[in-house]
C-alpha positions in Angstrom: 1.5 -4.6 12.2 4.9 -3.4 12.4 6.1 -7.2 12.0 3.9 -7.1 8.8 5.2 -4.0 7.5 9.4 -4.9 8.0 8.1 -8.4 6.4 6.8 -7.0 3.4 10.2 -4.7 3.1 12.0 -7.8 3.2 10.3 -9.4 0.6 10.3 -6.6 -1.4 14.0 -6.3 -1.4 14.6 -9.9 -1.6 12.6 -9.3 -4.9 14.9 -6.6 -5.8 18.5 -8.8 -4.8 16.9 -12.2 -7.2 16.0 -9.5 -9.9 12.1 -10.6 -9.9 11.1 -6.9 -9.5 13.2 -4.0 -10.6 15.8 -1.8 -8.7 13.3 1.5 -9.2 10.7 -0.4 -7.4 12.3 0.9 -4.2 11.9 4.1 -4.5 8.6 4.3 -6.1 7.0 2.5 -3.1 9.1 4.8 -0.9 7.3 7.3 -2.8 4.4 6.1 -3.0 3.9 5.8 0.4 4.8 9.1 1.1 1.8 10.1 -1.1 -1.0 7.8 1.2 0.2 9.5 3.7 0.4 12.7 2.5 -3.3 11.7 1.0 -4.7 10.8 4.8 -3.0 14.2 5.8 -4.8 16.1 3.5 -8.2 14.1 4.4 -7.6 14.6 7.8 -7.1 18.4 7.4 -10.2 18.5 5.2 -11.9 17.0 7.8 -11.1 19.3 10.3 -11.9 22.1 8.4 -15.2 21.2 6.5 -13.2 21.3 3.0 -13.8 18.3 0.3 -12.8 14.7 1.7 -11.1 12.5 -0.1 -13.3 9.2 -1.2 -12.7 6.8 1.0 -12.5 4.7 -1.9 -9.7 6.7 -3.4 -7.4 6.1 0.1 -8.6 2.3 0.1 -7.4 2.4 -3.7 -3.5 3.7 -2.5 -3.2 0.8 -0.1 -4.5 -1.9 -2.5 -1.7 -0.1 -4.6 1.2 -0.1 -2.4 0.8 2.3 0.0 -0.9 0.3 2.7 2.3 0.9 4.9 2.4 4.2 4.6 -1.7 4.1 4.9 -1.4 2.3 8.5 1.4 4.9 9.6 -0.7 7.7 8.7 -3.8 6.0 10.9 -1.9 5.5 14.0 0.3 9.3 13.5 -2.5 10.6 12.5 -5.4 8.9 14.1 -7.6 9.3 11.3 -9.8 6.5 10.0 -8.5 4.2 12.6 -11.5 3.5 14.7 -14.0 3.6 11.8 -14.3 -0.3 12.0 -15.6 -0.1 8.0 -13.1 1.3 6.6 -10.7 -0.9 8.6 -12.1 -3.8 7.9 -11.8 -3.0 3.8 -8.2 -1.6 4.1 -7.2 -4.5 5.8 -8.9 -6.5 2.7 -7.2 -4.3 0.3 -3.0 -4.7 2.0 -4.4 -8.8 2.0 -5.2 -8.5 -1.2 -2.1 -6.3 -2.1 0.1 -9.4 -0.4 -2.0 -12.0 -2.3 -0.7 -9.9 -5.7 3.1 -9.2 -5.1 3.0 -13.4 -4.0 1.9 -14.4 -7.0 3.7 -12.5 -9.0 6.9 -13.8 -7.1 5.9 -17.1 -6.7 4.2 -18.1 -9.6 6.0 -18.3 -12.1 3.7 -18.8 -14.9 1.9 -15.4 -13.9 4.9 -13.2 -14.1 5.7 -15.1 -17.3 2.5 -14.4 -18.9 2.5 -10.6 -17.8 6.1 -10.1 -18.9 5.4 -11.5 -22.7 4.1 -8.7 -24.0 7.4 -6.5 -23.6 
């Protein structure tokens, strides 16, 4: 996965350098990564302590987002959610799907033309 994740990091800021996604895209997926994890910390916690969970559908949400980095980070520091072969099975869907999104919107021209228009 870690191949996946430096990948993705190098797309992203080969994005960044050929001006298809803006400079504060950086830091908002820094940050937003942050915040999955910090969302599976809190889950985890909740777990442990018999408080409110967070929906899974809510953490599955974050990495279709963005924050499916920080979402597999959190599983392996964490080890929460990471053997619960349903939920790994749609989070891996949802940071496929994430992928599927940000290539489009790189690589098809047409798309990011269309979505930009309305500016």
């Amino acid at each position: 996965m870690l191949p996946a994740i430096a990948a993705y990091c190098g797309l992203v800021l080969w994005a960044v350098w050929r001006s298809l996604l803006p400079l504060w895209i950086l830091p908002a997926l820094f940050a937003f990564n942050l915040l999955t994890f910090w969302m599976y910390w809190v889950d985890k916690r909740a777990a442990q302590t018999g408080q409110w969970r967070t929906p899974e559908s809510t953490l599955q949400l974050l990495a279709l987002a963005g924050g499916w980095p920080g979402a597999w980070l959190a599983q392996q520091v964490l080890r929460h959610k990471s053997s619960k072969q349903p939920f790994r099975a749609v989070y891996w869907l949802m940071a496929a799907l994430h992928g599927l999104l940000l290539g489009a919107w790189l690589f098809w021209p047409p798309l990011r033309a269309s979505l930009t228009a309305w500016r």
